[in-house]
N, CA, C and O atoms as a MOPAC input file, in Angstrom:
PM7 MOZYME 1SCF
protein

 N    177.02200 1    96.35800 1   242.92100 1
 C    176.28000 1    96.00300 1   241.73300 1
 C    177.22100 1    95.74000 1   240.54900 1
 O    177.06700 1    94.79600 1   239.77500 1
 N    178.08400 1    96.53100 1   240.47800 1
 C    179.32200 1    96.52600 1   238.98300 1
 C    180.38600 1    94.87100 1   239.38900 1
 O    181.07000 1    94.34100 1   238.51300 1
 N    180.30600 1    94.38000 1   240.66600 1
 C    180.92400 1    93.42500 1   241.19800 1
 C    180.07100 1    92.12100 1   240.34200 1
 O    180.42300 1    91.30600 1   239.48900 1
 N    178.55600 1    92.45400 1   241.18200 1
 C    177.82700 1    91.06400 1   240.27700 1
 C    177.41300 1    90.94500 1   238.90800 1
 O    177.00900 1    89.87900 1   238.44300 1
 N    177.53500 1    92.40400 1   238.00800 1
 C    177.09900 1    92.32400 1   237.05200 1
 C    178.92400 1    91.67700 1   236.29200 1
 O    179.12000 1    90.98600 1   235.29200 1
 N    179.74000 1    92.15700 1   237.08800 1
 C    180.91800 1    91.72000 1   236.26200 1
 C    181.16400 1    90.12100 1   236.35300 1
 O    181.69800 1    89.55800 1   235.39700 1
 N    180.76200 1    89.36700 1   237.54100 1
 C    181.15200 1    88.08500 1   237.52400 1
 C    179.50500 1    86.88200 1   237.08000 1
 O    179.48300 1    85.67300 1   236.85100 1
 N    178.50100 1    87.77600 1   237.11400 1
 C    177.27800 1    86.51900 1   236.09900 1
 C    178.12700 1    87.66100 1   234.32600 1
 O    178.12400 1    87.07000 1   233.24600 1
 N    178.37700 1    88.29300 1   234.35500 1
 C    178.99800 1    88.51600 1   233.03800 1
 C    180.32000 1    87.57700 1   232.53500 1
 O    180.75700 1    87.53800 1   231.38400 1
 N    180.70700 1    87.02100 1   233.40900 1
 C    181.81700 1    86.94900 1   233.00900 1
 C    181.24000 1    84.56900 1   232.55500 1
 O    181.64400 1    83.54800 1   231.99800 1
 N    180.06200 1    85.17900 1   233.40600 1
 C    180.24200 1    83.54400 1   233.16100 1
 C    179.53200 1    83.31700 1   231.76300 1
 O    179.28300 1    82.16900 1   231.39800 1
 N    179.27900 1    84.16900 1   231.15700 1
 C    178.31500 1    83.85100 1   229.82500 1
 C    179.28000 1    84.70600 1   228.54900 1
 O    178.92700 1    84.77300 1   227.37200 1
 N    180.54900 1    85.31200 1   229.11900 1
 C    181.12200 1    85.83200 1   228.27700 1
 C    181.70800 1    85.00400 1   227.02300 1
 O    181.99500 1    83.81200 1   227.12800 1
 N    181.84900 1    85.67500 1   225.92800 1
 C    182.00000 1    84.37800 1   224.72800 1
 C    182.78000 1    85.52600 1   223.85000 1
 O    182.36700 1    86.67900 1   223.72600 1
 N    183.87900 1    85.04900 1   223.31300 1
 C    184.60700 1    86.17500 1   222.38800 1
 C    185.41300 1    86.75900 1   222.90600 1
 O    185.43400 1    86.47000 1   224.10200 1
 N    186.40900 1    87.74100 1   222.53300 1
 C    187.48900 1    88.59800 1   222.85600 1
 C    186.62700 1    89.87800 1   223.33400 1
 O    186.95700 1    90.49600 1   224.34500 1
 N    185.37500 1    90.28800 1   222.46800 1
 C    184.65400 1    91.67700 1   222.70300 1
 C    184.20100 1    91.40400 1   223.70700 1
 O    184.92300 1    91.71300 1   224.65500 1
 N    183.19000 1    90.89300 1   223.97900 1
 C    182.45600 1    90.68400 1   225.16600 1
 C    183.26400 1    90.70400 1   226.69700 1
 O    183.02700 1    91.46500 1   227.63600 1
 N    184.54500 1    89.34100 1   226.60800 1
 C    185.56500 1    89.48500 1   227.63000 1
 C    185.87300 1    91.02200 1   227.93600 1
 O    185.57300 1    91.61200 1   228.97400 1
 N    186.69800 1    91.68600 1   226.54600 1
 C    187.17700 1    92.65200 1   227.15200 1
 C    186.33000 1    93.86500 1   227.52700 1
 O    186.86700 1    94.80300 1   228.11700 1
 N    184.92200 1    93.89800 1   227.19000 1
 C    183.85700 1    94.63500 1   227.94700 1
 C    183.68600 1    94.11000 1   229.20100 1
 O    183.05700 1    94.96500 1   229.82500 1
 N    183.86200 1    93.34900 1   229.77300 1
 C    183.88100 1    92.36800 1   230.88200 1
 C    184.75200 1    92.78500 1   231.85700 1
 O    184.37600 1    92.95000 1   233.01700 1
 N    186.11200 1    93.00800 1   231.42200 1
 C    187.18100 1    93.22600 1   232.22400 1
 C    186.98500 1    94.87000 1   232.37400 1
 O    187.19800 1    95.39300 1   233.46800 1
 N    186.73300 1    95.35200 1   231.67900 1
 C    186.61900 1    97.07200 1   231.76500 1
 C    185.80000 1    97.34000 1   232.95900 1
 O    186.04400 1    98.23500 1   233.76800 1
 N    185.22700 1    96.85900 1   232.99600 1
 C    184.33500 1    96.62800 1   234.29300 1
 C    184.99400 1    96.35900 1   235.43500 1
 O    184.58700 1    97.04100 1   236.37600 1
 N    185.92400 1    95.56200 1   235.71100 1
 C    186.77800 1    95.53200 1   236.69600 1
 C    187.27500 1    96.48100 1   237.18700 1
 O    187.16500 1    96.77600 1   238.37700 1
 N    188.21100 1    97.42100 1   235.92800 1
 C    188.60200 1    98.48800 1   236.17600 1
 C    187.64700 1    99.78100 1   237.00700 1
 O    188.21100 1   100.62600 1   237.70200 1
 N    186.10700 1    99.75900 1   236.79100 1
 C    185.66700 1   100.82500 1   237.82100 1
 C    185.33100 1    99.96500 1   239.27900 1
 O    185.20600 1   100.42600 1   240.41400 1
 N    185.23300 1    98.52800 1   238.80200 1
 C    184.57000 1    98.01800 1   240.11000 1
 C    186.23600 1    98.40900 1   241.05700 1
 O    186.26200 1    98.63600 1   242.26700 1
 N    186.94400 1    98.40400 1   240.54100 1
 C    188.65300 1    98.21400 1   241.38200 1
 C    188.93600 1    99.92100 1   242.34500 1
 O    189.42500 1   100.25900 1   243.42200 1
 N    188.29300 1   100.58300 1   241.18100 1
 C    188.41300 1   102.10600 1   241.29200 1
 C    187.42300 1   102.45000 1   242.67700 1
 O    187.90700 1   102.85300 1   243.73500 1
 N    186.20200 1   102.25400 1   242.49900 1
 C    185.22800 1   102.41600 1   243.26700 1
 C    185.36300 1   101.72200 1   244.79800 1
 O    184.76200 1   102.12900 1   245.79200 1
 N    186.43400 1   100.40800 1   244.74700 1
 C    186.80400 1    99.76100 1   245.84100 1
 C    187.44800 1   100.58800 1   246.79700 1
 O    187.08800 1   100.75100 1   247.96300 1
 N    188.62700 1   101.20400 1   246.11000 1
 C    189.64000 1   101.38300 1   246.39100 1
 C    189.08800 1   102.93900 1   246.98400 1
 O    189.63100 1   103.08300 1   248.07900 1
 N    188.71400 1   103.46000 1   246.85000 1
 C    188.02800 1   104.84000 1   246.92900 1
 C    187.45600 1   104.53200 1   248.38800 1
 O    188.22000 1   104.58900 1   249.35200 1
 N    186.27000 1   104.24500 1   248.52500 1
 C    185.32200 1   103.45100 1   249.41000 1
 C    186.59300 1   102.99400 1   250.52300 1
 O    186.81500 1   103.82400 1   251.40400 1
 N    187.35500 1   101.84500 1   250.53100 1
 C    188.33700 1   101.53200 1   251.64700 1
 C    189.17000 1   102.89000 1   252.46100 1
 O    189.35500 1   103.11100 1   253.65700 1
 N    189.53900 1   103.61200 1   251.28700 1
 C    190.48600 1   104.56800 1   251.85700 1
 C    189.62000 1   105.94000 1   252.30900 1
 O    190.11500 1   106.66400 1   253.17200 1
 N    188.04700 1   106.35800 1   251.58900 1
 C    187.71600 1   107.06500 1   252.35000 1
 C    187.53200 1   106.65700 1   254.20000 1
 O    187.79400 1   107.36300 1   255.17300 1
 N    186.88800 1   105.00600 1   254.11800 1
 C    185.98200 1   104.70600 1   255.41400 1
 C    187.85600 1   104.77000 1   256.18900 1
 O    187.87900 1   105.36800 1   257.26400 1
 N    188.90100 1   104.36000 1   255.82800 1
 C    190.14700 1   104.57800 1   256.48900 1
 C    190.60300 1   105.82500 1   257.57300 1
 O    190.86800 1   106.09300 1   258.74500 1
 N    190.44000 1   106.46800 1   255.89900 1
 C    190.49000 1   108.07700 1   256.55000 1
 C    189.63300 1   108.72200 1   257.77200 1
 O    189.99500 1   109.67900 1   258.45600 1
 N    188.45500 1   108.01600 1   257.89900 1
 C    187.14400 1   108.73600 1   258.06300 1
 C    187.63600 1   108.00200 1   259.94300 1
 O    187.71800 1   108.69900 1   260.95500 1
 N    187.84900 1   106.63800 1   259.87400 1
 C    188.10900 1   106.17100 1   261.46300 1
 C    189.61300 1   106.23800 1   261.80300 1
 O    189.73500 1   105.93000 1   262.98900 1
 N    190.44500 1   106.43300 1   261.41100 1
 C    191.82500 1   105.73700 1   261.74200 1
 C    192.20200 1   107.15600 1   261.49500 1
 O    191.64200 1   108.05600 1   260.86800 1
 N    193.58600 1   107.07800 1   262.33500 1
 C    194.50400 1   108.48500 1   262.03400 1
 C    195.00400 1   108.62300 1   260.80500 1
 O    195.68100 1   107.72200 1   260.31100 1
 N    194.64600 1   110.15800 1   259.92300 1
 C    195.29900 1   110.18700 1   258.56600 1
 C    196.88300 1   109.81200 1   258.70800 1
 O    197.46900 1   109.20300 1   257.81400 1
 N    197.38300 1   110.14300 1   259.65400 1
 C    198.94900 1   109.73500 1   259.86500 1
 C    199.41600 1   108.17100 1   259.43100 1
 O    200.38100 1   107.78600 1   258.77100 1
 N    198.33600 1   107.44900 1   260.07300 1
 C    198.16000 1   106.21500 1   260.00000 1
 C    197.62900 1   105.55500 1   258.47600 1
 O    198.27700 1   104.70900 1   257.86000 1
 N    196.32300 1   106.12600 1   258.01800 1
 C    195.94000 1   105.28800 1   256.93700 1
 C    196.46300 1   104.61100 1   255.81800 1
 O    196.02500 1   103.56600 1   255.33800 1
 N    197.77500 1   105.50700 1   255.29500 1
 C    198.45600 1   104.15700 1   254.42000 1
 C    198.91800 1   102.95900 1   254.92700 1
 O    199.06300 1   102.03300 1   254.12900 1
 N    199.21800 1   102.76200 1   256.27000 1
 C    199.60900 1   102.01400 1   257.39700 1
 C    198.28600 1   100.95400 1   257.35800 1
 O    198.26700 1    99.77800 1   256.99500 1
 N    197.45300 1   101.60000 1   257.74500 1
 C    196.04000 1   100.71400 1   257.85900 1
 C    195.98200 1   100.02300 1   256.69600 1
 O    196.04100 1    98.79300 1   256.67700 1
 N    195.85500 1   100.79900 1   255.56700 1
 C    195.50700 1   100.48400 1   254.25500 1
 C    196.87500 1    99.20000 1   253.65600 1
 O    196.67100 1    98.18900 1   252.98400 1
 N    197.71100 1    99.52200 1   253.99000 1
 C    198.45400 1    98.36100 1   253.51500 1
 C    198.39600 1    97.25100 1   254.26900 1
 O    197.93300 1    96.28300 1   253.66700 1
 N    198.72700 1    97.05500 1   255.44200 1
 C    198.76200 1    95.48700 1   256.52900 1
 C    197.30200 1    95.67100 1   256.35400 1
 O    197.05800 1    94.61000 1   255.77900 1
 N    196.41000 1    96.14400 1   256.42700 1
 C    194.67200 1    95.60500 1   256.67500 1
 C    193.83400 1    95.14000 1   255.72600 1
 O    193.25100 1    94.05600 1   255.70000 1
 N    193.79900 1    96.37500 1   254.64100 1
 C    193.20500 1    95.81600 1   253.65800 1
 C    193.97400 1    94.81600 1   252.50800 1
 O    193.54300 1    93.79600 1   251.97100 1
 N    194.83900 1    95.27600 1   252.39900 1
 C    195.42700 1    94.70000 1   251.42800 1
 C    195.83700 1    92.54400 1   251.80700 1
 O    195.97900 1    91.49600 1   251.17700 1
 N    195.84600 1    93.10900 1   253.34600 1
 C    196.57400 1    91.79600 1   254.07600 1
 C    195.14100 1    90.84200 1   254.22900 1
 O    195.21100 1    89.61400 1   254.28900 1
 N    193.93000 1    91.53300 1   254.27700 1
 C    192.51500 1    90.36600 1   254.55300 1
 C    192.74300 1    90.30700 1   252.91000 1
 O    193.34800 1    89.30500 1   252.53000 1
 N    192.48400 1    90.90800 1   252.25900 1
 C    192.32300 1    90.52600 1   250.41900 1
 C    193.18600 1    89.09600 1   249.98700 1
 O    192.78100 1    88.10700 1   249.37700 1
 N    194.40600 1    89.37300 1   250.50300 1
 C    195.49500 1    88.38200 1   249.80400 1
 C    194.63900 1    86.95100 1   251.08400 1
 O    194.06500 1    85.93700 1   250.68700 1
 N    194.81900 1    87.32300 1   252.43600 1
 C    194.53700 1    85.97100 1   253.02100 1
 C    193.18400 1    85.62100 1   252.58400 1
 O    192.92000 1    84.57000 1   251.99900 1
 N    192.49000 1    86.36200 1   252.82800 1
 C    190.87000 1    85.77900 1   251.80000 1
 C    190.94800 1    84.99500 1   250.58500 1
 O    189.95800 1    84.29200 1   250.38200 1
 N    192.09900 1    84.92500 1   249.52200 1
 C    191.78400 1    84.57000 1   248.29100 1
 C    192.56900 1    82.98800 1   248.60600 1
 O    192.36800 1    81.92300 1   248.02300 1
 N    193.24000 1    83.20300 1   249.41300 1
 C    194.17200 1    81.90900 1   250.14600 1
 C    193.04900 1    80.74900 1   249.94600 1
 O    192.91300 1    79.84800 1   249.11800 1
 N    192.28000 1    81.19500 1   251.11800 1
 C    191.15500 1    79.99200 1   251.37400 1
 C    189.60700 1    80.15000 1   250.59300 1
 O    188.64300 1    79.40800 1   250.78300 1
 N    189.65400 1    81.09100 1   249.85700 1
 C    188.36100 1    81.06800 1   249.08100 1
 C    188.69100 1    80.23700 1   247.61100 1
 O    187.89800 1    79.69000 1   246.84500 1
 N    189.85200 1    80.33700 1   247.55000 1
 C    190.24100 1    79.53100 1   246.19100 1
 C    189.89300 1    78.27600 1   246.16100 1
 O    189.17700 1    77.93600 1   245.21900 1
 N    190.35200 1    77.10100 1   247.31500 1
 C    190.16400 1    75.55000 1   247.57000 1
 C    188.28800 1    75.76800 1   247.20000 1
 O    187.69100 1    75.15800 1   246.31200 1
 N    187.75600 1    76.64400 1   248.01700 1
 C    186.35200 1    76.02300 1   247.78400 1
 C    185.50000 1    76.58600 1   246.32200 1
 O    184.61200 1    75.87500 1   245.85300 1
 N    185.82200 1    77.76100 1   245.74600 1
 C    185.47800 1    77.78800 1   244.45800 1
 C    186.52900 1    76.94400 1   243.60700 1
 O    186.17600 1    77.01200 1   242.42900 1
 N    187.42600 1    76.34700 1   243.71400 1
 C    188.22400 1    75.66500 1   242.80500 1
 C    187.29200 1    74.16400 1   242.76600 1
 O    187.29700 1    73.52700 1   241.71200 1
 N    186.58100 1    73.69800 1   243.83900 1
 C    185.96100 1    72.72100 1   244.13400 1
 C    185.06400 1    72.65700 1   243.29600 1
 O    184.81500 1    71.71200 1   242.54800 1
 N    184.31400 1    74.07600 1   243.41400 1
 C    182.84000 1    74.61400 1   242.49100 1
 C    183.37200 1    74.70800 1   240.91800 1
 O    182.37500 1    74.74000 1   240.19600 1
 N    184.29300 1    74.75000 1   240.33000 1
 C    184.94400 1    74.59200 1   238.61400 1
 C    184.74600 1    72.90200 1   238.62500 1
 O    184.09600 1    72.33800 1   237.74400 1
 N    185.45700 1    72.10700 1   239.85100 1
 C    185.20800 1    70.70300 1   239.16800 1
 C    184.08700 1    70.06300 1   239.00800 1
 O    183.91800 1    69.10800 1   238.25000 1
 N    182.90600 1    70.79700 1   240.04700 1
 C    182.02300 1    69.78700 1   240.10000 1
 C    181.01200 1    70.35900 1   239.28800 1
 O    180.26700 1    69.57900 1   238.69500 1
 N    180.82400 1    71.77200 1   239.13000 1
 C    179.32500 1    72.29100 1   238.69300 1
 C    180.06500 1    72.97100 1   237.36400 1
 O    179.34900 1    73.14000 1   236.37700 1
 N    181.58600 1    73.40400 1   237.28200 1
 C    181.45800 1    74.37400 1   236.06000 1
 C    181.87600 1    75.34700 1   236.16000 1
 O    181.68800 1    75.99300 1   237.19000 1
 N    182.79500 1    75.95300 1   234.86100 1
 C    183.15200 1    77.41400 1   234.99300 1
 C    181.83200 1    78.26800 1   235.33700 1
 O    181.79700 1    78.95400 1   236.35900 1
 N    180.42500 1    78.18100 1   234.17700 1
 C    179.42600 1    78.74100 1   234.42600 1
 C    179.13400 1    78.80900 1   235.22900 1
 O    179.33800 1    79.87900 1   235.80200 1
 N    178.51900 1    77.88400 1   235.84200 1
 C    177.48600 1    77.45600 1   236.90300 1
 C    178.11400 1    78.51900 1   238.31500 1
 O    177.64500 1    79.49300 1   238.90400 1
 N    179.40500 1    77.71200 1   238.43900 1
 C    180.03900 1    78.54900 1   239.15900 1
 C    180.11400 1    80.05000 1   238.99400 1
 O    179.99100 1    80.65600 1   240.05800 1
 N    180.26900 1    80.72200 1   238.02100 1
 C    180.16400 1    82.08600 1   238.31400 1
 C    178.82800 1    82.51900 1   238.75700 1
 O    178.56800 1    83.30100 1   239.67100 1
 N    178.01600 1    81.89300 1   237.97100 1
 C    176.20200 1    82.66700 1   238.14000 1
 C    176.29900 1    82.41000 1   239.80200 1
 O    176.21900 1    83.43400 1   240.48000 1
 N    176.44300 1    81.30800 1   240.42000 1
 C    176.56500 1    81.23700 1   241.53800 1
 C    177.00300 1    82.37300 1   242.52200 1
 O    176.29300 1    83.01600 1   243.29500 1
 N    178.47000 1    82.46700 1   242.27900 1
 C    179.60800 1    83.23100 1   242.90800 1
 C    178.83200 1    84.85200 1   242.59300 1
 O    178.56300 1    85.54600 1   243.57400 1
 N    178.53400 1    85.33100 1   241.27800 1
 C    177.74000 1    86.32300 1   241.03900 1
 C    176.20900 1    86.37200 1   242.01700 1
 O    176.14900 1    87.32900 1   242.78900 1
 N    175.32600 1    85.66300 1   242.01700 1
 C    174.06100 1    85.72500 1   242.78000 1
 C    174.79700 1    85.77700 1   244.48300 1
 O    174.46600 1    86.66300 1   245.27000 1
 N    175.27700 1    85.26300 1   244.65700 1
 C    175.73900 1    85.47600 1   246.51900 1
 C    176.55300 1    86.96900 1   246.41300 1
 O    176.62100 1    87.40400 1   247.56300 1
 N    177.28200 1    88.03900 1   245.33400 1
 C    177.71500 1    88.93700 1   245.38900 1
 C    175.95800 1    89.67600 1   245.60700 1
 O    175.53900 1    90.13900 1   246.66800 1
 N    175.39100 1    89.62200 1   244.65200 1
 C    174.21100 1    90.48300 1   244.36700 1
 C    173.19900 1    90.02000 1   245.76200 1
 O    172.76900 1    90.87600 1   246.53600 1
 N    172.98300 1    88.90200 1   245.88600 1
 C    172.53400 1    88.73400 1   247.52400 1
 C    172.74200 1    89.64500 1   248.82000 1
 O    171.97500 1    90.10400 1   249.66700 1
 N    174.61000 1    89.72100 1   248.52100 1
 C    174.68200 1    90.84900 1   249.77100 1
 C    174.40300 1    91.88700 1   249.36700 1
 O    173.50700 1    92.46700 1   249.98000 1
 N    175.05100 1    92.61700 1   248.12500 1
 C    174.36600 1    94.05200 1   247.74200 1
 C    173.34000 1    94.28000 1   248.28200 1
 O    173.28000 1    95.36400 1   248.86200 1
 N    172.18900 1    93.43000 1   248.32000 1
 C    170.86700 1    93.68800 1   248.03200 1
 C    170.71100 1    93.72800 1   249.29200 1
 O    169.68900 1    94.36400 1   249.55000 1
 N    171.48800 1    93.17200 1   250.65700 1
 C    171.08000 1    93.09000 1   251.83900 1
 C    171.42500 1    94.30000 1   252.49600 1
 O    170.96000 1    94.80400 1   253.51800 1
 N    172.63300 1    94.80400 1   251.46600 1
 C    173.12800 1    96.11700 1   252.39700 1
 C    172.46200 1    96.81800 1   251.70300 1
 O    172.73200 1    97.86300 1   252.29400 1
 N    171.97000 1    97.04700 1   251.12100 1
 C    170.92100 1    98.13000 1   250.59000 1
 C    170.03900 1    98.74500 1   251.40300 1
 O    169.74900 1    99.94000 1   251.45900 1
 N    169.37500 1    97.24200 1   252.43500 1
 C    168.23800 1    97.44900 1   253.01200 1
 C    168.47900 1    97.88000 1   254.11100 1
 O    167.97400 1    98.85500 1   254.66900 1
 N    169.51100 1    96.95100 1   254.59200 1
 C    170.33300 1    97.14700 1   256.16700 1
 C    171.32200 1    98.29800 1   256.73400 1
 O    171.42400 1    98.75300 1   257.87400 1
 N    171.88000 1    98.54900 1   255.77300 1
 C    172.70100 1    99.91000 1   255.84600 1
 C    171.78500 1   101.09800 1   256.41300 1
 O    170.57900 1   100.90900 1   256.25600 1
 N    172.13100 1   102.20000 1   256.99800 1
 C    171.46800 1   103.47000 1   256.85000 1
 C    172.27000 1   104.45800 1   256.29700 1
 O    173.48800 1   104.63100 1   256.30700 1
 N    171.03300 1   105.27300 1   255.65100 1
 C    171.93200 1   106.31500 1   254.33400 1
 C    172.28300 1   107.38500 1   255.24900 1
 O    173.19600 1   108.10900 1   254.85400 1
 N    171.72200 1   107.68300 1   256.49400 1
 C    172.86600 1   108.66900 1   256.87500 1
 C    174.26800 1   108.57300 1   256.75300 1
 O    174.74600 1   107.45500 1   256.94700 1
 N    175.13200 1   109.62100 1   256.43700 1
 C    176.48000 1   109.45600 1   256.11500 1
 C    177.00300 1   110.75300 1   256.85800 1
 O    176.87900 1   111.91900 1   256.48400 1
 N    177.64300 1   110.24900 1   258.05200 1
 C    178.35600 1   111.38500 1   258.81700 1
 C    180.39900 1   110.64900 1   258.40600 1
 O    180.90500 1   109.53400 1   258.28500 1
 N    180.92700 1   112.18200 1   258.33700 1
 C    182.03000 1   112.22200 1   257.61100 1
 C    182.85800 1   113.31300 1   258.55500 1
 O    182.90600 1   114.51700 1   258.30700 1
 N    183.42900 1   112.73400 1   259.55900 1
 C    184.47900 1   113.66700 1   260.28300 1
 C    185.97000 1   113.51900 1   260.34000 1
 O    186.54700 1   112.70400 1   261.05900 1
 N    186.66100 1   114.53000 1   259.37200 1
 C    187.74200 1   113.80200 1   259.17200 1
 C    188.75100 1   114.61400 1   260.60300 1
 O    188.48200 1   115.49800 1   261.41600 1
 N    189.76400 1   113.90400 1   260.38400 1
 C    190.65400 1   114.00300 1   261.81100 1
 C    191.85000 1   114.73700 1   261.26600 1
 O    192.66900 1   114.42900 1   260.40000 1
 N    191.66400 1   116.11800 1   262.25900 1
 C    193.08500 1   116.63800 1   261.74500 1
 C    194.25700 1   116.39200 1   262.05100 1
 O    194.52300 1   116.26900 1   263.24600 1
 N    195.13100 1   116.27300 1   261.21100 1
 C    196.34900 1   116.01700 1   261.28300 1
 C    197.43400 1   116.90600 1   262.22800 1
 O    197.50300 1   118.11300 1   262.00000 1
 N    198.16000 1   116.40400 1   263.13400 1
 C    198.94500 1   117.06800 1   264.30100 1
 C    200.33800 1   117.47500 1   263.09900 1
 O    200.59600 1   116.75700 1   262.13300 1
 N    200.82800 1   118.30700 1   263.32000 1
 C    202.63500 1   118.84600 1   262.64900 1
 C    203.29000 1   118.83600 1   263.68900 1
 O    202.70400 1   119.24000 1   264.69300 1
 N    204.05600 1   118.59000 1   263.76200 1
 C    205.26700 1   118.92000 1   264.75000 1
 C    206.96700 1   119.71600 1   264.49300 1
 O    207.73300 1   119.85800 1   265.44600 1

């Protein structure tokens, strides 16, 4: 939700105030990411492992994702608009929210894996 409210925000943003209320927002949406990746990490993968995971995996789909998502929203700035384009890019964020909302189940089982010493 802090994802789509930050990018249809960002497309109507006007001023230095507004922007930088805008971007502050980033900062928990970034926080809340980052939290979320490294718990579900922890939770499947060996703690031995998870900075391991967490760097080549997540970090490595993020950077190749922005590779090829750029050409086709860069497409969406020439033809429709900085705006247009965000409300867009914002409504398909809030689309999935809204799908995992429904689709997800709230059970939440949490078994973490103990770590071997040697």
């Amino acid at each position: 939700m802090i994802m789509s409210l930050r990018i249809i925000g960002s497309a109507w943003a006007i001023g230095p105030v507004s922007i930088s209320l805008i971007k502050l927002l980033h900062g928990f949406e970034s926080s809340v990411l980052l939290v979320a990746a490294l718990k579900y990490i922890s939770a499947n993968f060996n703690p031995l492992l998870s900075a391991t995971v967490y760097l080549i995996g997540f970090q490595f789909a993020k950077s190749f994702s922005s590779i090829f998502l750029s050409t086709g929203i860069g497409h969406m700035y020439q033809s429709m608009g900085f705006t247009s384009s965000y409300v867009v890019l914002g409504s398909i964020a809030l689309c999935f929210t809204l799908i995992s909302f429904i689709t997800l189940d709230n059970a939440r089982f949490f078994t973490p894996h103990s770590a071997t010493t040697h």
